[in-house]
C-alpha positions as CSV (number, residue, x, y, z in Angstrom):
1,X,16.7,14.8,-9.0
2,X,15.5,11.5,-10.9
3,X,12.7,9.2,-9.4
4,X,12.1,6.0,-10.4
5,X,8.8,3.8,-8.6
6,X,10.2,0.7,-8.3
7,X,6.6,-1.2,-6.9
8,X,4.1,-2.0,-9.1
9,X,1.5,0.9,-9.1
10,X,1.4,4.5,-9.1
11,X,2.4,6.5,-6.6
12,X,0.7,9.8,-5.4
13,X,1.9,12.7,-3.4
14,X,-0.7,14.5,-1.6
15,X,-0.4,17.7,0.1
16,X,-2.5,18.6,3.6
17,X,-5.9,20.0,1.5
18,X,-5.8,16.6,-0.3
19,X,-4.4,18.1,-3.6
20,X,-2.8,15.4,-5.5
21,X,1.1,17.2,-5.7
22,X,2.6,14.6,-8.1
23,X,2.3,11.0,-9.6
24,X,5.0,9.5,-10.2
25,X,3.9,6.2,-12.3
26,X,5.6,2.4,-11.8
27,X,8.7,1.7,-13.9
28,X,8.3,-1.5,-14.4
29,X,11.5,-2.0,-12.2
30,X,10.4,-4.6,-9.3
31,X,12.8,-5.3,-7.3
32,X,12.0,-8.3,-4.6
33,X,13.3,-10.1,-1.7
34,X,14.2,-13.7,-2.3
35,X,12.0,-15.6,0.2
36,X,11.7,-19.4,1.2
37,X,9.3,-20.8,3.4
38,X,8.8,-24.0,6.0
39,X,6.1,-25.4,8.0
40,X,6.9,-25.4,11.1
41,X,3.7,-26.7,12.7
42,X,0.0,-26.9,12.4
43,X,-2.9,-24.1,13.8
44,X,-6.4,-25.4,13.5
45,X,-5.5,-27.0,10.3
46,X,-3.7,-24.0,9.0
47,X,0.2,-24.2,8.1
48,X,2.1,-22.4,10.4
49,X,5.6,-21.4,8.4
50,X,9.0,-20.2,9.2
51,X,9.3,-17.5,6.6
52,X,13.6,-16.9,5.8
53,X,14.6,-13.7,3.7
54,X,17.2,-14.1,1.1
55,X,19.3,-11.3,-1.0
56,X,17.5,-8.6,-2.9
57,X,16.7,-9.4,-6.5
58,X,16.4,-7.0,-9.8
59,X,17.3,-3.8,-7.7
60,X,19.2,-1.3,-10.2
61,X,22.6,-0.1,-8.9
62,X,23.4,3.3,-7.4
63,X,23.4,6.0,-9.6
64,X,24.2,9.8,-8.8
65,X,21.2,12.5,-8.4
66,X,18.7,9.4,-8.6
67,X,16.1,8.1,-5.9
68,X,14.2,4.7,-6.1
69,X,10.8,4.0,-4.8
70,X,11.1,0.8,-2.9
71,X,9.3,-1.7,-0.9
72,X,9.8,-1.4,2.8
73,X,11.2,-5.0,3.0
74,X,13.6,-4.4,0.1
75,X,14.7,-0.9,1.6
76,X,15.1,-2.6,4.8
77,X,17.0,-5.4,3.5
78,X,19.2,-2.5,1.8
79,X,20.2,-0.4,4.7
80,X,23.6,0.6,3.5
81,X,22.0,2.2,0.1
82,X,21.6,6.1,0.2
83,X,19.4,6.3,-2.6
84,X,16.2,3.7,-1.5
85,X,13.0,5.7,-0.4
86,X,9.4,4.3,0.6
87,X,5.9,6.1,0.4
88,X,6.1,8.0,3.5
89,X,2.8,8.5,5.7
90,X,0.0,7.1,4.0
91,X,-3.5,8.6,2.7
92,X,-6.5,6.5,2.9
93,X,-10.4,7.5,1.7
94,X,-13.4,7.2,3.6
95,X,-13.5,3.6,3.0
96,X,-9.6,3.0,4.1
97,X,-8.0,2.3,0.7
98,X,-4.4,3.9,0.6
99,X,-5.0,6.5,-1.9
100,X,-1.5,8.6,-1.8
101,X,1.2,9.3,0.9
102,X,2.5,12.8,2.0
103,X,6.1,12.4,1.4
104,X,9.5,9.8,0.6
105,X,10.9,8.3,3.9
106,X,14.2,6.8,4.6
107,X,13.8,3.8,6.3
108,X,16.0,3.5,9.5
């Protein structure tokens, strides 16, 4: 099975002992969500905005024996592909930076 990291940095596996399994480094491939925004009101001086989600942009199509690394808001805004993963259950150091994940989930 191919994987391709579609999200701009590298992504680690770690098993349990906190063994790096496997890297799998970015593509290059980023696919986004289209996004527009409008301000909708005013908090304490800070815009307050409507944020609307369009179509899924630069997202390679479906191809046989292959998994893409995704974004959870382009995997979710994908439902009906079998082939989109995200890091699955994240690994943080002592100072809470995401370091890893244990496995690939399928969003639901």
């Amino acid at each position: 099975m191919k994987i391709i990291n579609c999200t701009p940095h590298n992504i680690s596996f770690v098993a349990d002992n906190g063994d790096v399994i496997r890297t799998i480094p970015a593509s290059g491939i980023l696919p986004r969500v289209a996004t527009s925004y409008t301000t909708v009101a005013t908090v304490n001086g800070i815009p307050d905005e409507a944020t609307v989600y369009g179509n899924v942009e630069g997202l390679p199509t479906e191809e046989p024996d292959t998994i893409l690394i995704v974004s959870a808001l382009v995997a979710n805004a994908c439902k009906n592909r079998n082939d989109l993963r995200v890091p699955g259950r994240q690994v943080r150091d002592e100072q809470g930076r995401v370091i890893g994940c244990k496995s690939l989930s399928r969003p639901c």
